[in-house]
PLY file of the C-alpha trace (Angstrom):
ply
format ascii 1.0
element vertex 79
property float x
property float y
property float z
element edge 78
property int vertex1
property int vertex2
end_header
-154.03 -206.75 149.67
-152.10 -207.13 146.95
-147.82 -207.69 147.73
-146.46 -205.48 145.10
-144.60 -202.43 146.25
-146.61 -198.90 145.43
-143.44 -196.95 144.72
-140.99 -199.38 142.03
-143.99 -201.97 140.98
-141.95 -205.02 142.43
-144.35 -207.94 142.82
-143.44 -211.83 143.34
-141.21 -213.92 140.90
-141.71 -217.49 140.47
-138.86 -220.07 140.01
-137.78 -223.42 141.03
-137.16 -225.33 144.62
-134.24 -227.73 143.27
-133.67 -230.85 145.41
-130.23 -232.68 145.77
-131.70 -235.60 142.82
-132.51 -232.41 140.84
-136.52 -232.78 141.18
-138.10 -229.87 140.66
-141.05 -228.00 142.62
-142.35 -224.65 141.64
-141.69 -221.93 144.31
-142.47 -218.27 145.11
-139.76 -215.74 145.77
-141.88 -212.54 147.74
-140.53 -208.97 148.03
-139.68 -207.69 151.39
-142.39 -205.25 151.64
-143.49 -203.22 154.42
-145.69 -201.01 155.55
-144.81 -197.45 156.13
-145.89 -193.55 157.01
-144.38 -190.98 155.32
-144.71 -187.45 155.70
-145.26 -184.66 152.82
-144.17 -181.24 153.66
-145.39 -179.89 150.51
-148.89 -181.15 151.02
-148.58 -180.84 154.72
-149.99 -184.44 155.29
-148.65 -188.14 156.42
-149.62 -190.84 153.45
-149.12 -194.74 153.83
-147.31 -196.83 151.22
-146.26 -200.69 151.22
-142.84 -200.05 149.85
-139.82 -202.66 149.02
-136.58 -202.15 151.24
-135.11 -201.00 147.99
-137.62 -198.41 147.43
-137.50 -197.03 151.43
-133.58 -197.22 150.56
-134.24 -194.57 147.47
-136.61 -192.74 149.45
-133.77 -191.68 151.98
-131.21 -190.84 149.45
-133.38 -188.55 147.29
-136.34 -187.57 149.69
-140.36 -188.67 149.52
-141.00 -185.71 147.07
-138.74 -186.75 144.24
-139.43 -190.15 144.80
-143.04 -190.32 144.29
-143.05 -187.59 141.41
-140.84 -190.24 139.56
-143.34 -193.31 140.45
-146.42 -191.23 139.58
-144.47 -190.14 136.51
-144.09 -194.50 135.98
-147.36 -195.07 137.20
-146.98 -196.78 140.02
-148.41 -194.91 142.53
-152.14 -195.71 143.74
-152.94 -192.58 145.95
0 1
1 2
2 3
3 4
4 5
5 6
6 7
7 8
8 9
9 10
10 11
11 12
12 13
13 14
14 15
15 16
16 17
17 18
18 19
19 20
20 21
21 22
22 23
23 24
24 25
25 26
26 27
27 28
28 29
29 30
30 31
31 32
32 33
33 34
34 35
35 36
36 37
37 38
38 39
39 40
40 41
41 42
42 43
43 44
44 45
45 46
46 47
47 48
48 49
49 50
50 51
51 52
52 53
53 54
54 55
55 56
56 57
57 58
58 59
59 60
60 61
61 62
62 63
63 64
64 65
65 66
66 67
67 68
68 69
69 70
70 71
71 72
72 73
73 74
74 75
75 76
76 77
77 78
């Protein structure tokens, strides 16, 4: 399974682990994802998305409905 969230397309960034003598080691920087049940009156049935916190944070200020009409609109829903 991939870790890229299904509703804004956030995957991992890469960057830079910088010591105290400045060395330099490559690093990964992973989304907070997680894994969660929603429920769709309009279709009358309960899907399951791995979204970002940012995205579950969207979800409760404009609803499931408008949310994933605007990532299907994007592209970024799978289902």
């Amino acid at each position: 399974m991939s870790k890229v969230c299904e509703i804004t397309g956030k995957k991992a960034m890469f960057g830079n682990n910088v010591s105290f003598s400045i060395n330099k080691t490559r690093r990964r920087f992973d989304v907070n994802l997680s894994k969660k049940r929603f429920y769709i009156p309009e279709e009358d049935r309960w899907i399951t998305l791995k979204v970002s916190t940012r995205a579950l944070k969207s979800i409760n200020k404009k609803g499931i409905s408008a949310v994933l009409k605007e990532a299907k609109a994007k592209g970024f829903v799978i289902k």
